[in-house]
C-alpha positions as CSV (number, residue, x, y, z in Angstrom):
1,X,0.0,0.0,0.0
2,X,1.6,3.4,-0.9
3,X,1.8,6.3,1.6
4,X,-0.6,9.1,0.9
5,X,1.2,12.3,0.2
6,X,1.2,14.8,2.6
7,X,-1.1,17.8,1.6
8,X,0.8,21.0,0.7
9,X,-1.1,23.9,0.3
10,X,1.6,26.4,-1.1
11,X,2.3,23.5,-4.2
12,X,-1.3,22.9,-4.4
13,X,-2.0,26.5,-5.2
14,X,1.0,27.1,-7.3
15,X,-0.1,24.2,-9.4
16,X,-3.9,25.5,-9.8
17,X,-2.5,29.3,-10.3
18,X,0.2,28.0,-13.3
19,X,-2.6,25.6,-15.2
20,X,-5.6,28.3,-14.9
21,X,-4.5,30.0,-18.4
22,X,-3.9,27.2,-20.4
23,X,-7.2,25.7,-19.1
24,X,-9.0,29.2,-20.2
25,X,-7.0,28.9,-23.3
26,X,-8.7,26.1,-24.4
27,X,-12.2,27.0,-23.7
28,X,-11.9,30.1,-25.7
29,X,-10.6,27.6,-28.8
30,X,-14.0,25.9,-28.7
31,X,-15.8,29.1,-29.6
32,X,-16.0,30.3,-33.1
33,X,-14.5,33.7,-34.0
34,X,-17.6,35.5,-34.4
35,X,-18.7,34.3,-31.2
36,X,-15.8,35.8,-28.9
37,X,-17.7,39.2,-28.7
38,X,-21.1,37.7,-28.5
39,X,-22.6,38.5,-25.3
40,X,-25.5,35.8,-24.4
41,X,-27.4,38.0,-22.7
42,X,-28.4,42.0,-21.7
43,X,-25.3,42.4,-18.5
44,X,-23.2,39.0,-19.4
45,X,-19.8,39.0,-20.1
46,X,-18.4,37.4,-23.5
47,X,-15.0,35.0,-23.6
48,X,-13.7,38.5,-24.8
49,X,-14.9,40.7,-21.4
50,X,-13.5,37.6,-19.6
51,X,-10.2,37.5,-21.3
52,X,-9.8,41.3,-20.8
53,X,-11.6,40.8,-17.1
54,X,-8.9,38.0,-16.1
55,X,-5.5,40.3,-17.5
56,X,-6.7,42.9,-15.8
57,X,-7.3,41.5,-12.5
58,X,-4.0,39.8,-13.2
59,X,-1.9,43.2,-13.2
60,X,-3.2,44.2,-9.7
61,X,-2.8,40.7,-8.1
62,X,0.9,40.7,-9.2
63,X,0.5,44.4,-7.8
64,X,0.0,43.3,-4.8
65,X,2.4,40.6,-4.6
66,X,5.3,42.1,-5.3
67,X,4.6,45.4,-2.9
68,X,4.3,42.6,-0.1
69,X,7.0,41.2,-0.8
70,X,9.3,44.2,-1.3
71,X,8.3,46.0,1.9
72,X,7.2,45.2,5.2
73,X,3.7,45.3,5.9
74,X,2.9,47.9,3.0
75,X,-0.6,49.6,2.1
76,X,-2.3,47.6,-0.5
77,X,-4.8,49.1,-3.3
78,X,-8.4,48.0,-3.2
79,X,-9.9,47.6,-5.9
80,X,-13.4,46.8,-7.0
81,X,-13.5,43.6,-9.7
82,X,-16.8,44.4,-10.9
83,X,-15.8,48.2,-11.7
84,X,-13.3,47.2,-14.3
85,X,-14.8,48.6,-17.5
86,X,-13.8,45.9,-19.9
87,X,-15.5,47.3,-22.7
88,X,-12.7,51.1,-22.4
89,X,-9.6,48.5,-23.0
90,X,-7.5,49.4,-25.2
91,X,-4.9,47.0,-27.3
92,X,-5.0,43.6,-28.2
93,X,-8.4,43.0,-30.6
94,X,-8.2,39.2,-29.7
95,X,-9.1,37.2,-26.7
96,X,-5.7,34.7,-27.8
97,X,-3.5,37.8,-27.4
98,X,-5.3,39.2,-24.4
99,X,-4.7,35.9,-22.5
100,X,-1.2,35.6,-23.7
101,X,-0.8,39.0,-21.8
102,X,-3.0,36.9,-18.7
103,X,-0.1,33.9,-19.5
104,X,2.5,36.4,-18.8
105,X,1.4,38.3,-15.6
106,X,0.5,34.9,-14.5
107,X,4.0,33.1,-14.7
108,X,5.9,36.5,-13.2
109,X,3.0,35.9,-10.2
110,X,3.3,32.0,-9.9
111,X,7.7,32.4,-9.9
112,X,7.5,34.8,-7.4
113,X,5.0,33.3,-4.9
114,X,7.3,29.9,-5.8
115,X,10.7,31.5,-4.8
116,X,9.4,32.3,-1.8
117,X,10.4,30.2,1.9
118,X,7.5,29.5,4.6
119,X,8.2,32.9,6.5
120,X,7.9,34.5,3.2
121,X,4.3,33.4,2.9
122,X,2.9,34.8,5.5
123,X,4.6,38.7,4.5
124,X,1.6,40.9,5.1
125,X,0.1,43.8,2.9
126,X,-2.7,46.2,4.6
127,X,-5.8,46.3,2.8
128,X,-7.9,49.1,3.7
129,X,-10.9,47.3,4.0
130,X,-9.8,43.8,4.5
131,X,-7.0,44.4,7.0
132,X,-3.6,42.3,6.8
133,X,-3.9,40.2,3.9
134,X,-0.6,37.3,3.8
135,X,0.7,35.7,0.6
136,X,-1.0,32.6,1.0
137,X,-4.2,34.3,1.0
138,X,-3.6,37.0,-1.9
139,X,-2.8,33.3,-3.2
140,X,-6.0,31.7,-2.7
141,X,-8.4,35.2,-3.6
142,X,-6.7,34.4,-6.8
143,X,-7.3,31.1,-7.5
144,X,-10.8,31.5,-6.4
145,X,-11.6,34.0,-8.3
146,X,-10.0,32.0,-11.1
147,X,-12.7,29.0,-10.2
148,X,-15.0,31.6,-10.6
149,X,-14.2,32.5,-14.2
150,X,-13.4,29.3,-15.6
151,X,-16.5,27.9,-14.4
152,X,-18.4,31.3,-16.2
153,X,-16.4,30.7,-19.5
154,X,-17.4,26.6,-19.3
155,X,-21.0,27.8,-19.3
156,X,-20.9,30.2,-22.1
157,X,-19.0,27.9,-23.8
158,X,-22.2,25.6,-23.4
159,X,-24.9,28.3,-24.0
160,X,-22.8,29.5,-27.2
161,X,-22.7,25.7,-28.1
162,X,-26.8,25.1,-27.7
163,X,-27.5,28.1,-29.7
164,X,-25.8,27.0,-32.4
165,X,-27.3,23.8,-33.0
């Protein structure tokens, strides 16, 4: 009988945080390309609001990381997911090269948090509203909220799927 592994949270999340673009990646490949601005319904986000949604959200993640991990207990931004206005972005006009930007901030977030020792992960950074916020759980707001989207894409994914047959 082989030994069961003991559970590491810190290469648990590493392992979610590095696979979360590829696995959005190839959702967006299953939609046709004059589906990626399609918007199912009145208020709904399509694959291109999420794309630009999850780069965006990227930027100010690895914001926050790398002030708490350059200073001691510094002040932290808040910032309000929902108030990103994906539709004023500027730039790439595909979701491909918008998640290749996601792909990028992503592996500069998922290095740093894996250079880091134990003590490391538990460096603070003062949120203004949340109060101390560690590593680990900048860590875990991120792969949350990447649940959250991937789960959103899967289903538009579906609904754009359905309404085409």
């Amino acid at each position: 009988m082989r030994p069961v592994p003991e559970y590491d949270a810190k290469s648990w999340l590493l392992k979610a945080l590095r696979e979360t673009s590829h696995a959005m990646e190839s959702l967006l490949w299953t939609i046709e390309d004059d589906e990626l601005d399609r918007r199912p319904e009145e208020g709904e986000w399509s694959a291109m609001d999420l794309a630009v949604h999850m780069a965006e959200m990227e930027q100010r993640y690895v914001g926050w990381l790398e002030r708490i991990v350059r200073l001691d207990e510094p002040k932290i931004d808040a910032f309000d997911a929902d108030s990103i206005d994906v539709s004023e972005r500027g730039g790439p006009a595909s979701p491909f090269d918008v998640m290749d930007e996601f792909a990028v901030l992503r592996r500069q977030a998922v290095y740093l948090l894996w250079s880091l020792d134990d003590v490391d992960w538990e460096r603070c950074g003062i949120h203004p509203y949340l109060g101390p916020l560690t590593l680990m759980r900048v860590a875990r707001e991120m792969n949350e909220h990447d649940l959250a989207h991937l789960w959103q894409l899967r289903r538009l994914c579906d609904r754009l799927e359905t309404a085409s047959v």
